[in-house]
C-alpha positions as a LaTeX table, in Angstrom:
\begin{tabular}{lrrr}
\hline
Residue & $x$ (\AA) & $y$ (\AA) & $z$ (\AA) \\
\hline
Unk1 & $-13.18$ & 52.74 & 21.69 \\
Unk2 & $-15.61$ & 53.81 & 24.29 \\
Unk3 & $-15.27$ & 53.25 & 27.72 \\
Unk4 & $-17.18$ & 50.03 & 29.54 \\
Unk5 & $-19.69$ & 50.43 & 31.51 \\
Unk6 & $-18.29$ & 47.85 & 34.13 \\
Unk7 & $-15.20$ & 46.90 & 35.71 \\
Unk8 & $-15.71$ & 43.43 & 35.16 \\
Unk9 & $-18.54$ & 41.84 & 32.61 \\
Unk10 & $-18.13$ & 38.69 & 34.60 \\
Unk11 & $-18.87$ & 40.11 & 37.82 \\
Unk12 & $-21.57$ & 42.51 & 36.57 \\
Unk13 & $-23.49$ & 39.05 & 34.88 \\
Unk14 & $-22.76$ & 37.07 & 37.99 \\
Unk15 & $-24.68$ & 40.16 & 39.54 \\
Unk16 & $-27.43$ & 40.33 & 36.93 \\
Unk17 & $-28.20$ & 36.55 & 37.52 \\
Unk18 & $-27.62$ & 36.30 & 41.64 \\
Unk19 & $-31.48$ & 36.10 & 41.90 \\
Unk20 & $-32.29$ & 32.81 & 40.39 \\
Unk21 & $-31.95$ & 29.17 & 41.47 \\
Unk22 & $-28.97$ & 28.01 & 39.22 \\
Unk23 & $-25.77$ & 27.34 & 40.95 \\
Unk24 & $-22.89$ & 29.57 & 40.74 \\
Unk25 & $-20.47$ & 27.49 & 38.75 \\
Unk26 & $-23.12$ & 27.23 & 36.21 \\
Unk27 & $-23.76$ & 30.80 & 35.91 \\
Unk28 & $-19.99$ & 31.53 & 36.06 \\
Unk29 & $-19.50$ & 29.15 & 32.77 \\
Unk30 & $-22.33$ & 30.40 & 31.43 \\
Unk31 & $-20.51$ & 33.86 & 31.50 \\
Unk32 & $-17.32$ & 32.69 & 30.35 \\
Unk33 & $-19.04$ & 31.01 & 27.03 \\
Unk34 & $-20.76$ & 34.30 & 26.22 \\
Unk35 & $-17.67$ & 36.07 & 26.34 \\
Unk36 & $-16.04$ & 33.69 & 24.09 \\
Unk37 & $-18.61$ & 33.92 & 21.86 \\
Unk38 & $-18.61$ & 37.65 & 21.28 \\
Unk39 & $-15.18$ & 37.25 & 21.02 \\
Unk40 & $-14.79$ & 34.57 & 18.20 \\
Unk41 & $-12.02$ & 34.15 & 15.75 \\
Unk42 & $-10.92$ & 37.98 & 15.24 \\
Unk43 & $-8.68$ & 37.09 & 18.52 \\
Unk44 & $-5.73$ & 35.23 & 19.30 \\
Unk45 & $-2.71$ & 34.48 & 21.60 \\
Unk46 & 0.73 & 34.21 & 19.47 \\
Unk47 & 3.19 & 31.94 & 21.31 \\
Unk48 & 6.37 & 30.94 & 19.23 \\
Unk49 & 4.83 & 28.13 & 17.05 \\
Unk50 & 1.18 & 27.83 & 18.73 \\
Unk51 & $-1.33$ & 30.04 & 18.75 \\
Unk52 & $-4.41$ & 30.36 & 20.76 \\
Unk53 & $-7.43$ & 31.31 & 20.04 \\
Unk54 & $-10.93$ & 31.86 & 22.58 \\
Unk55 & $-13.24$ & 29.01 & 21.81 \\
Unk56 & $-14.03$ & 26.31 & 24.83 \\
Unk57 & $-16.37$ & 23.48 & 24.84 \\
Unk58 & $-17.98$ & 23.71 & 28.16 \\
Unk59 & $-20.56$ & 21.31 & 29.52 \\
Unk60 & $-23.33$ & 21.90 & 32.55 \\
Unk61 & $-23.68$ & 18.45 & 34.15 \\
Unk62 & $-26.32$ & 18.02 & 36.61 \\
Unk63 & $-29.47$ & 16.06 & 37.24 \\
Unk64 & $-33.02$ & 16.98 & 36.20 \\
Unk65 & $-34.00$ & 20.08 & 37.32 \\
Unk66 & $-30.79$ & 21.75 & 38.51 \\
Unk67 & $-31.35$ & 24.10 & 36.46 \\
Unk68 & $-29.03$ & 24.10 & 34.18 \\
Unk69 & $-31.19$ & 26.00 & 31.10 \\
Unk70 & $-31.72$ & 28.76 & 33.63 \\
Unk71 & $-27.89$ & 29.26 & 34.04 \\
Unk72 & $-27.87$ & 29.58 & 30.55 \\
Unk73 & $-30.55$ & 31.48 & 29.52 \\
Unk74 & $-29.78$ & 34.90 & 29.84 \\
Unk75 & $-26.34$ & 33.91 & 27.77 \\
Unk76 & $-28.48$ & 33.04 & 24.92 \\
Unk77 & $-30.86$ & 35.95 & 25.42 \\
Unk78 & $-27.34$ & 38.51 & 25.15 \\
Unk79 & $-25.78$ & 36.92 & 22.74 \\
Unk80 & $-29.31$ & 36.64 & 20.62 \\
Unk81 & $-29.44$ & 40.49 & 21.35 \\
Unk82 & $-26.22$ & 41.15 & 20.07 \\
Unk83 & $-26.44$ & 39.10 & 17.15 \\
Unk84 & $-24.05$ & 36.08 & 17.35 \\
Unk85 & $-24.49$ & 32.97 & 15.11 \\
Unk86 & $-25.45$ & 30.47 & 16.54 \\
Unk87 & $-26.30$ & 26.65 & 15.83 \\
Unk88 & $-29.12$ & 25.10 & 15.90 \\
Unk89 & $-29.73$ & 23.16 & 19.49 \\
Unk90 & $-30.70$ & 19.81 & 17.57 \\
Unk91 & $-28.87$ & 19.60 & 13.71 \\
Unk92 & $-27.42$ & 16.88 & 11.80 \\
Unk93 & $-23.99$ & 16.76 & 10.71 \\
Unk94 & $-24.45$ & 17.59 & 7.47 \\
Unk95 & $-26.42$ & 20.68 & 8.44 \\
Unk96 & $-24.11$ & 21.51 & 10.84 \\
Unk97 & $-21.16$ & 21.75 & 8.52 \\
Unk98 & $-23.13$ & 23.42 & 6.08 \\
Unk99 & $-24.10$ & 26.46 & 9.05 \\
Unk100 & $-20.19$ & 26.55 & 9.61 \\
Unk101 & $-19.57$ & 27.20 & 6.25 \\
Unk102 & $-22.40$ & 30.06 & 5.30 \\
Unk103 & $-21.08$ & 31.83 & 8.90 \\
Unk104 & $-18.47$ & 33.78 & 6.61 \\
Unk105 & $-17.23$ & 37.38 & 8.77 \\
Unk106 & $-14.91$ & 39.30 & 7.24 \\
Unk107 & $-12.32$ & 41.24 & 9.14 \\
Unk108 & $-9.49$ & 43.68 & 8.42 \\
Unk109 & $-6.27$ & 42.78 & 10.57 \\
Unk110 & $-4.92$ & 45.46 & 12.75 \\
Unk111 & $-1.64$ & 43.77 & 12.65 \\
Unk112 & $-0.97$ & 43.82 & 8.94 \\
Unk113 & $-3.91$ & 45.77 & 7.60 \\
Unk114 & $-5.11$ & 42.83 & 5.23 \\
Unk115 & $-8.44$ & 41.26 & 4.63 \\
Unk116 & $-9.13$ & 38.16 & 7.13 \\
Unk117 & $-12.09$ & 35.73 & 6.93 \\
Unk118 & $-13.49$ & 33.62 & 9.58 \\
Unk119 & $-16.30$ & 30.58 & 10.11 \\
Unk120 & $-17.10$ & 31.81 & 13.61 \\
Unk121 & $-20.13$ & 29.44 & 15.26 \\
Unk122 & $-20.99$ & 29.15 & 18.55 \\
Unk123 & $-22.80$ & 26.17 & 19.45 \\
Unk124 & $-25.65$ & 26.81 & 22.23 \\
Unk125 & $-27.25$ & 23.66 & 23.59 \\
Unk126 & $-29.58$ & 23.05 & 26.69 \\
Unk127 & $-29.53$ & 19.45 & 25.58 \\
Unk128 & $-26.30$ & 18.54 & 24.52 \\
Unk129 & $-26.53$ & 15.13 & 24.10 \\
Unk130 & $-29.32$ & 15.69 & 21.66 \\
Unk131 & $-26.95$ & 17.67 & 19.93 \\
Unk132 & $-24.27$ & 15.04 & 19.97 \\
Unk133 & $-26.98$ & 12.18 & 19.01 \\
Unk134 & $-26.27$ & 8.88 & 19.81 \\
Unk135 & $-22.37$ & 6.93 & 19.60 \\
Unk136 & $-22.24$ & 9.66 & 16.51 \\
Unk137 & $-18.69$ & 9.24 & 15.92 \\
Unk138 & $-18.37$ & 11.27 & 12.82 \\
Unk139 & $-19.87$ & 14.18 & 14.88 \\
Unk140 & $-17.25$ & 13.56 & 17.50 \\
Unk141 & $-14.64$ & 13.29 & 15.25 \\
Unk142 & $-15.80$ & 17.07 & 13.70 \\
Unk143 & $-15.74$ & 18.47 & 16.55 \\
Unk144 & $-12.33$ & 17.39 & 17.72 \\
Unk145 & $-10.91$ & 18.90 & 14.86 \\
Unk146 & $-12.92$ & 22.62 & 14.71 \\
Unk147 & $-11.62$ & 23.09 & 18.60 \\
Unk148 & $-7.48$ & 23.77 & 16.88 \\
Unk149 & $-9.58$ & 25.98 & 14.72 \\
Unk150 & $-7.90$ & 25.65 & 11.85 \\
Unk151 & $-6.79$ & 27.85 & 9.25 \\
Unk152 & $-8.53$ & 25.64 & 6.25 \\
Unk153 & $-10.65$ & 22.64 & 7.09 \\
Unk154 & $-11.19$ & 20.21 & 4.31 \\
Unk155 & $-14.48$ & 17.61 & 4.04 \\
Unk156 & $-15.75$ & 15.56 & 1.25 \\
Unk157 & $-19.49$ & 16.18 & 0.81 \\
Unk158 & $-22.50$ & 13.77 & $-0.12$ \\
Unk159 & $-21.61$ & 13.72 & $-3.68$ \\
Unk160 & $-17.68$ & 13.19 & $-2.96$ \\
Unk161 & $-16.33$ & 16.93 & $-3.56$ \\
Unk162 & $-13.87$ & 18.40 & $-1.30$ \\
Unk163 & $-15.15$ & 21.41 & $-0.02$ \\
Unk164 & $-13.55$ & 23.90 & 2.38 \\
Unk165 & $-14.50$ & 25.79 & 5.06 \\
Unk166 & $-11.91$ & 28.99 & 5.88 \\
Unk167 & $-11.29$ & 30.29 & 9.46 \\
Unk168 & $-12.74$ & 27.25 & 11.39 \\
Unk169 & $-13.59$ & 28.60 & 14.54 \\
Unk170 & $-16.58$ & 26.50 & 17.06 \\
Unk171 & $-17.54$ & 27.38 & 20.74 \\
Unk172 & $-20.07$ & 25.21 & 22.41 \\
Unk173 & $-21.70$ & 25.56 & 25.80 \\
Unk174 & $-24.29$ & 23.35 & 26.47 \\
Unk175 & $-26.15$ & 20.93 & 29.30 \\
Unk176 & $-27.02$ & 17.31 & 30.28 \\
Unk177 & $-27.31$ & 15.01 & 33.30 \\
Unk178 & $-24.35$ & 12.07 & 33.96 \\
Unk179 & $-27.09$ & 9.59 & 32.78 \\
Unk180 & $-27.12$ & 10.85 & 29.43 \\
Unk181 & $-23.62$ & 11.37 & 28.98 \\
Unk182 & $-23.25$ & 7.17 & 29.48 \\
Unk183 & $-26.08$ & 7.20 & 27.33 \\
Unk184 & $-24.58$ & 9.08 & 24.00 \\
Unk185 & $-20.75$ & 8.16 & 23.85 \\
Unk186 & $-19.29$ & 5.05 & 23.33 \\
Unk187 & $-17.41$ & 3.69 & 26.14 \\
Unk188 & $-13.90$ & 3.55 & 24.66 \\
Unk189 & $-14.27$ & 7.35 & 23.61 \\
Unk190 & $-14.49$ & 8.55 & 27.21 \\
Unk191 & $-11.43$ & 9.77 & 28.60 \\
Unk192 & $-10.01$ & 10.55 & 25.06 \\
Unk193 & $-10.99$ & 12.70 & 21.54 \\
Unk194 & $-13.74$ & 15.16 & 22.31 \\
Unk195 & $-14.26$ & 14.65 & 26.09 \\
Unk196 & $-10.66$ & 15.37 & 26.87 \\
Unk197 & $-11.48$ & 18.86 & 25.06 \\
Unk198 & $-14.43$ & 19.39 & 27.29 \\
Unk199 & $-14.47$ & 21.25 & 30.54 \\
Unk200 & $-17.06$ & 19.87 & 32.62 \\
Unk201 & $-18.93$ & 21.65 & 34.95 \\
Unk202 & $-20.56$ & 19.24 & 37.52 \\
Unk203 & $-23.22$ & 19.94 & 40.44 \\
Unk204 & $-26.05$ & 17.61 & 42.30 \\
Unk205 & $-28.69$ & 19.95 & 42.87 \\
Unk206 & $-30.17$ & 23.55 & 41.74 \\
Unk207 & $-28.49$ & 26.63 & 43.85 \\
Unk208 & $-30.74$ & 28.70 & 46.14 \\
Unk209 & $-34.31$ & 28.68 & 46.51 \\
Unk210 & $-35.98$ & 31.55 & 44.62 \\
Unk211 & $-39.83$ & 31.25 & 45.22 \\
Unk212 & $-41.05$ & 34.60 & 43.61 \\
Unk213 & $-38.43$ & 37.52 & 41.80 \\
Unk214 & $-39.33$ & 39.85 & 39.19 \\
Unk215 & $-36.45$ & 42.25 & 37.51 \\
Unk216 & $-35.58$ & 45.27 & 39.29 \\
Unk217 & $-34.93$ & 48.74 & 37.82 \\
Unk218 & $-31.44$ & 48.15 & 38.62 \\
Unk219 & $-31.32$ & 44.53 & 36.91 \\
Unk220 & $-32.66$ & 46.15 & 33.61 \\
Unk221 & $-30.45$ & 48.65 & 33.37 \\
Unk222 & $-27.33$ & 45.99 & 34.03 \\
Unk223 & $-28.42$ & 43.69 & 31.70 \\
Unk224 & $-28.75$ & 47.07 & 29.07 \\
Unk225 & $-25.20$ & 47.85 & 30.52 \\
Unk226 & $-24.12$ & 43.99 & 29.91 \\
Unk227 & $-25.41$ & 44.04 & 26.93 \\
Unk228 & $-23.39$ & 47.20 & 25.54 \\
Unk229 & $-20.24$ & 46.32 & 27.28 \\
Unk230 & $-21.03$ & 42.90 & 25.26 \\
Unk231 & $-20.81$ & 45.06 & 21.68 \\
Unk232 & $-17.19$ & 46.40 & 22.88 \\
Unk233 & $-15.98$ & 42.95 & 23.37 \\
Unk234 & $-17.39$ & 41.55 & 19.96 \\
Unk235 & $-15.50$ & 44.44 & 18.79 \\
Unk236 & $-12.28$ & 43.77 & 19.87 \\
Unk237 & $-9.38$ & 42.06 & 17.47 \\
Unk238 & $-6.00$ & 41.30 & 17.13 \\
Unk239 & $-3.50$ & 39.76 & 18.99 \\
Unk240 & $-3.54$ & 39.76 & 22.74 \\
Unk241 & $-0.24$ & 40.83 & 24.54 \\
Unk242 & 1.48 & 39.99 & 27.69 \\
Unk243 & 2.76 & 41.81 & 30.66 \\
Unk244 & 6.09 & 40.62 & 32.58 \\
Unk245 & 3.71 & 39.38 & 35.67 \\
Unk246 & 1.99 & 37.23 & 32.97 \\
Unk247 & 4.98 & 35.74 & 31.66 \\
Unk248 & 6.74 & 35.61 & 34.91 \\
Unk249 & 3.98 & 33.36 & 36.47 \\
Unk250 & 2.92 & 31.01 & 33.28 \\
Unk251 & 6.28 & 30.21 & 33.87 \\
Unk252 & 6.24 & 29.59 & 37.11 \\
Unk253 & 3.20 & 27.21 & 37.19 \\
Unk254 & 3.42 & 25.88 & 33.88 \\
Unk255 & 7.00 & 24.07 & 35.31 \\
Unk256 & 4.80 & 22.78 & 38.53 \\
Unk257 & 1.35 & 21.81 & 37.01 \\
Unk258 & 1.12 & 22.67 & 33.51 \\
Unk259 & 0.05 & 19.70 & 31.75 \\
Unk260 & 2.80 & 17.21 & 33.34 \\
Unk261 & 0.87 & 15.57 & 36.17 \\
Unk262 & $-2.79$ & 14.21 & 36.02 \\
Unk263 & $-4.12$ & 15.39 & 39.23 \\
Unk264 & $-7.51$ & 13.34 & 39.21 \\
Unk265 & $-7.10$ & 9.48 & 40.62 \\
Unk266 & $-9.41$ & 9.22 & 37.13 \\
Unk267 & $-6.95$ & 7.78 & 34.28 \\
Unk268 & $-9.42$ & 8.95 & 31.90 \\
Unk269 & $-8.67$ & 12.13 & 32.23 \\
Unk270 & $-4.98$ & 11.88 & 31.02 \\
Unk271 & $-6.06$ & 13.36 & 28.04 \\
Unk272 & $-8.08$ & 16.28 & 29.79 \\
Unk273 & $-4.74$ & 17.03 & 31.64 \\
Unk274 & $-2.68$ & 17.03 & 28.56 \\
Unk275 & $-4.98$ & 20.03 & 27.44 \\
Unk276 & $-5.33$ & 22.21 & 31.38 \\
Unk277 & $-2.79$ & 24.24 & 29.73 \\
Unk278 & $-4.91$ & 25.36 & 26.74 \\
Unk279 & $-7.98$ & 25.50 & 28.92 \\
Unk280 & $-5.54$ & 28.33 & 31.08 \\
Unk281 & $-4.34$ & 30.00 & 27.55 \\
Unk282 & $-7.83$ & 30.10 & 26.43 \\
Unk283 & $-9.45$ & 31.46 & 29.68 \\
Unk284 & $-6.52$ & 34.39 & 30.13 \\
Unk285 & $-7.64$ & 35.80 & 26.92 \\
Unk286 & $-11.56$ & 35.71 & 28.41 \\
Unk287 & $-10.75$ & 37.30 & 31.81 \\
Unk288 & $-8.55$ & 39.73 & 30.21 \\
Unk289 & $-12.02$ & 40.70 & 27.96 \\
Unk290 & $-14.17$ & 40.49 & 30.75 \\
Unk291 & $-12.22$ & 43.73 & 32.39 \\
Unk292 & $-10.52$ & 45.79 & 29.54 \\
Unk293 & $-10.56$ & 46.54 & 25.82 \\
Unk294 & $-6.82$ & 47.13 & 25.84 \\
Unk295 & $-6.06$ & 43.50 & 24.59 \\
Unk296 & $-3.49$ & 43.07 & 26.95 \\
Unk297 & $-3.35$ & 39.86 & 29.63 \\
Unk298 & $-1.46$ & 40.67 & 33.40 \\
Unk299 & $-0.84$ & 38.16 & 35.83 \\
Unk300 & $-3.71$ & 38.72 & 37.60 \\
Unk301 & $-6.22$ & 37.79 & 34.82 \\
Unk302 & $-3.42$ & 34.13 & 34.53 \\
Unk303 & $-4.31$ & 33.83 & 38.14 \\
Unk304 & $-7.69$ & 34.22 & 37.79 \\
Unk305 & $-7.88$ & 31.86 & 35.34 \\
Unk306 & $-6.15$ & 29.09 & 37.24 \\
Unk307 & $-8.52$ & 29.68 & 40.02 \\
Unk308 & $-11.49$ & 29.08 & 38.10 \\
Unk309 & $-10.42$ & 25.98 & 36.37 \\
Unk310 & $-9.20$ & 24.69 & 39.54 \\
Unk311 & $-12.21$ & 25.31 & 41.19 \\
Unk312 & $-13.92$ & 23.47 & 38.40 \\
Unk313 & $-12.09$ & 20.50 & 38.55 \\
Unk314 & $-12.74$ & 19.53 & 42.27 \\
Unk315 & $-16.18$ & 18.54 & 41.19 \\
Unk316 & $-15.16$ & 17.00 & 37.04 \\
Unk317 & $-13.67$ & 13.38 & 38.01 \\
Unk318 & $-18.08$ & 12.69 & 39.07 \\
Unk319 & $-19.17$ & 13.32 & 35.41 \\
Unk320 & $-18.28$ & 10.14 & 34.39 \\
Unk321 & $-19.56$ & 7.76 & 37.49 \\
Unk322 & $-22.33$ & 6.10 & 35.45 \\
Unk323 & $-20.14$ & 5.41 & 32.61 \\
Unk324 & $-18.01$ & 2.09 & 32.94 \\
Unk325 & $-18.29$ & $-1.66$ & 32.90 \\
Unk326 & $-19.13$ & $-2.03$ & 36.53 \\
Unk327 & $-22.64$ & $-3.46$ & 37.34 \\
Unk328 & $-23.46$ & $-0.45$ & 39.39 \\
Unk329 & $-22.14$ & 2.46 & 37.31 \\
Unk330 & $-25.80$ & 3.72 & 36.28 \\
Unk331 & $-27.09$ & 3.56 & 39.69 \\
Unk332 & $-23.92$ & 5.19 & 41.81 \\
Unk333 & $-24.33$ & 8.47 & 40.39 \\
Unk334 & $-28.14$ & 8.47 & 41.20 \\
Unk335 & $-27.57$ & 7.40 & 44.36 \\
Unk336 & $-24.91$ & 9.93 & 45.49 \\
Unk337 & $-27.44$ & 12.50 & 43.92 \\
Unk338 & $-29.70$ & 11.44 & 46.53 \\
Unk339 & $-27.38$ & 11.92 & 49.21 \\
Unk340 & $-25.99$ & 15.10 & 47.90 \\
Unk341 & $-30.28$ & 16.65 & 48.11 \\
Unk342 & $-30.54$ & 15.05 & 51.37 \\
Unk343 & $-27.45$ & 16.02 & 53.12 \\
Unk344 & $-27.43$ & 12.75 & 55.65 \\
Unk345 & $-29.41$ & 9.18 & 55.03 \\
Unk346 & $-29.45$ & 5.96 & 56.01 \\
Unk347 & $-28.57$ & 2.67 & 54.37 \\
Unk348 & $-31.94$ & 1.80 & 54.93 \\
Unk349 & $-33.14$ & 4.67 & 53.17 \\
Unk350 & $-31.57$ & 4.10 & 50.31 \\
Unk351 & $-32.90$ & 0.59 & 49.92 \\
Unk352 & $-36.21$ & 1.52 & 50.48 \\
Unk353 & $-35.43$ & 4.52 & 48.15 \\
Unk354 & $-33.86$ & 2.25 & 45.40 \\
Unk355 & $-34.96$ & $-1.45$ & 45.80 \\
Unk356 & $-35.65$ & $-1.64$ & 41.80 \\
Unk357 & $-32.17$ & $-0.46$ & 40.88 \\
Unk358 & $-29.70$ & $-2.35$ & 43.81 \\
Unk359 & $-30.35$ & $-5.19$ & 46.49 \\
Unk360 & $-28.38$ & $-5.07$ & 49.76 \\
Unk361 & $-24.95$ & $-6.23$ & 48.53 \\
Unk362 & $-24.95$ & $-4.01$ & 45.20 \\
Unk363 & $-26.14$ & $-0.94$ & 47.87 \\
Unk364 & $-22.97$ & $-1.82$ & 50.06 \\
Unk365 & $-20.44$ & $-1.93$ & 47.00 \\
Unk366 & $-21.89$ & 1.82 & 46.30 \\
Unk367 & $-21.57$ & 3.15 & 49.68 \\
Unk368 & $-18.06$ & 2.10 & 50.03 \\
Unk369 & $-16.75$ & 3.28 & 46.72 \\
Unk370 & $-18.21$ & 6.18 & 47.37 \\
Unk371 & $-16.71$ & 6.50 & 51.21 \\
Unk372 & $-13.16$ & 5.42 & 49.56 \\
Unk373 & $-13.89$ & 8.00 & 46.65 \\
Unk374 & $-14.37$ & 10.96 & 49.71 \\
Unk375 & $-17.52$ & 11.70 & 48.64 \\
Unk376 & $-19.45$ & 10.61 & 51.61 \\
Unk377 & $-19.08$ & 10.01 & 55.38 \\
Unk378 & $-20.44$ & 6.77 & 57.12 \\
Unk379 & $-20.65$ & 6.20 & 60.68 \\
Unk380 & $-22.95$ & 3.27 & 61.44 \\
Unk381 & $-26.13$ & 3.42 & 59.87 \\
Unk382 & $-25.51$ & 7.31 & 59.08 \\
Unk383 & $-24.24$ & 8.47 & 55.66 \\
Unk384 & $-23.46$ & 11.63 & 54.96 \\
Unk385 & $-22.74$ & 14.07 & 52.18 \\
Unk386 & $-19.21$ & 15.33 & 52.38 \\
Unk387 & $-19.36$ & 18.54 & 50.67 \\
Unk388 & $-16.09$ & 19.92 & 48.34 \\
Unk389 & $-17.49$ & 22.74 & 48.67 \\
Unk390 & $-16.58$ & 24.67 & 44.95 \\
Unk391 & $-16.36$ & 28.07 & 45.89 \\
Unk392 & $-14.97$ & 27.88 & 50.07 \\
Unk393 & $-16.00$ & 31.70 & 50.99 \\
Unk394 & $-14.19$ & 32.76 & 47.77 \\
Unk395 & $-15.67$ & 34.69 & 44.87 \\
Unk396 & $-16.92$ & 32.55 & 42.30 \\
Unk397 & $-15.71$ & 34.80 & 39.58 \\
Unk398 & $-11.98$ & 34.30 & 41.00 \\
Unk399 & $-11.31$ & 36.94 & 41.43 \\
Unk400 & $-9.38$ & 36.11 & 44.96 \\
\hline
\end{tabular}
């Protein structure tokens, strides 16, 4: 196999994309999905009784105009390039299941040398909840069961066969604002089936401010150089394996985080916890095909993985503050939005601001679950954005 043309395909899109006005976490997950999606089914991690394979169901949360579609954009533009299925951005179920099962790839197995066949589909959605449609539980329910990918998965269609769909194997990245998210799933399935299988990737405002750019000579020939070191990893297959450093440290922070404690004061993300080990399996595999073709994953790239996820989560417990049974769970998140633009307000502000959604003592409950939460700062009549800030002077890639 030919050698890359960069170090790191991570690094080199994060590079590619620097000049526009999404944030960095967005165009990091953005990156990770297209990797995964070159990838598909023809890879896998072996461990004793589970195995692993690349797919992730990542989600851009943000308001309007955070741009979120301009994260992913150039994803879909590489990955269009290079030829990966994809779904369509709004389907039906039925249509959906019936693009799984015509995406047929046939590979031969380096392992064993035998014939292998795989329903590879990566689902690419700047409006996920349009994709999702509305309390569609059936949908939910689907999806749930293609992220184990599964060697045979069974369905009974309109006229009450059971049909069969070999190789299951679905990626999704996609985007929507907190309101929506309330909006689509039913209450009691938050916290639980597919969200606990979604890694949520949260932000309150675009990135940057990019008034004018047009492509360089130099960003043409990266994204040609992307785009090529994109073919190698669609290329790759087999089973990825492990160095001692790997081993050594899974170990070691498996026994100490793994999926034993829930580290979000959230109880609906027990679930998501339960799974942080996956979401690390899954991830190794991606960082060790963002740098190499050798199929093989080091400590480093385990590290790296940890780093991003982590990085990820100090912003996930907010995608789900307008979703609840509290009279002000719609208008919280819109309200800390606000803050988050503005940086520092007043309590008067914000009543002026939002008189038609909360009157004085419904503005008071939000301010203080939000101080107690550690979003915000209040001293007197001044409220303040407290910043997690998601990357604190480290690369966004992770790569320290």
């Amino acid at each position: 196999m030919n050698e890359r043309n960069l170090t790191d395909w991570l690094e080199g899109f994060m590079t590619y994309t620097e000049q526009t006005e999404a944030q960095d976490s967005f165009r990091l997950w953005t990156a990770i999905s297209v990797i995964a999606a070159a990838l598909q089914r023809k890879v896998q991690i072996n461990w004793g009784h589970l195995t692993w394979f690349p797919n992730l169901y990542i989600v851009l949360v943000g308001p309007s105009a955070s741009r979120k579609g301009t994260a992913m954009g150039p994803g879909y533009d590489l990955l269009n390039d290079l030829g990966i299925t994809m779904a369509a951005q709004a389907t039906t179920r039925q249509a959906l299941i019936k693009r799984l099962k015509d995406t047929t790839y046939t590979e031969i197995n380096p392992d064993n040398g035998q014939m292998d066949f795989h329903s590879s589909l990566t689902v690419f959605s700047k409006e996920f909840t349009v994709f999702l449609g509305y309390h569609n539980r059936e949908l939910m329910s689907d999806l749930c069961d293609w992220y184990d990918c599964d060697k045979r998965w069974k369905y009974e269609t309109i006229s009450r066969q059971t049909e069969e769909i070999i190789g299951v194997w679905v990626n999704i990245i996609g985007a929507t604002t907190p309101d929506l998210i309330a909006a689509a799933l039913p209450p009691d399935a938050i916290g639980s089936g597919l969200t606990s299988r979604i890694i949520f990737i949260c932000e309150e405002s675009k990135g940057k401010v990019v008034p004018c750019h047009f492509l360089s000579r130099e960003e043409i020939d990266l994204r040609q150089k992307l785009l090529e070191d994109l073919e190698m990893i669609n290329t790759l297959s087999g089973k990825f394996k492990f160095t001692e450093s790997f081993i050594d440290y899974w170990t070691e922070w498996y026994v100490k985080e793994g999926s034993i404690h829930n580290k979000f004061s959230d109880p609906r993300f027990e679930g998501y916890t339960g799974r942080r080990a996956t979401h690390v399996m899954k991830l190794s595999m991606i960082m060790s095909a963002s740098r190499t073709n050798k199929m093989v994953i080091n400590g480093e790239d385990l590290k790296r993985a940890i780093r991003v996820l982590e990085r990820a989560e100090k912003k996930m417990s907010r995608v789900f503050t307008g979703v609840g049974k509290s009279q002000v769970a719609e208008t919280l998140p819109q309200i800390f939005a606000f803050i988050s633009r503005k940086g520092d307000t007043t309590f008067e502000e914000l009543l002026q601001t939002f008189y038609y959604n909360a009157d004085e003592i419904e503005m008071k409950r939000i301010i203080r679950t939000l101080e107690l939460s550690g979003a915000i700062d209040v001293k007197g009549s001044r409220i303040s954005y407290k910043d997690q800030v998601f990357f604190q002077d480290k690369s966004p890639i992770g790569k320290n």
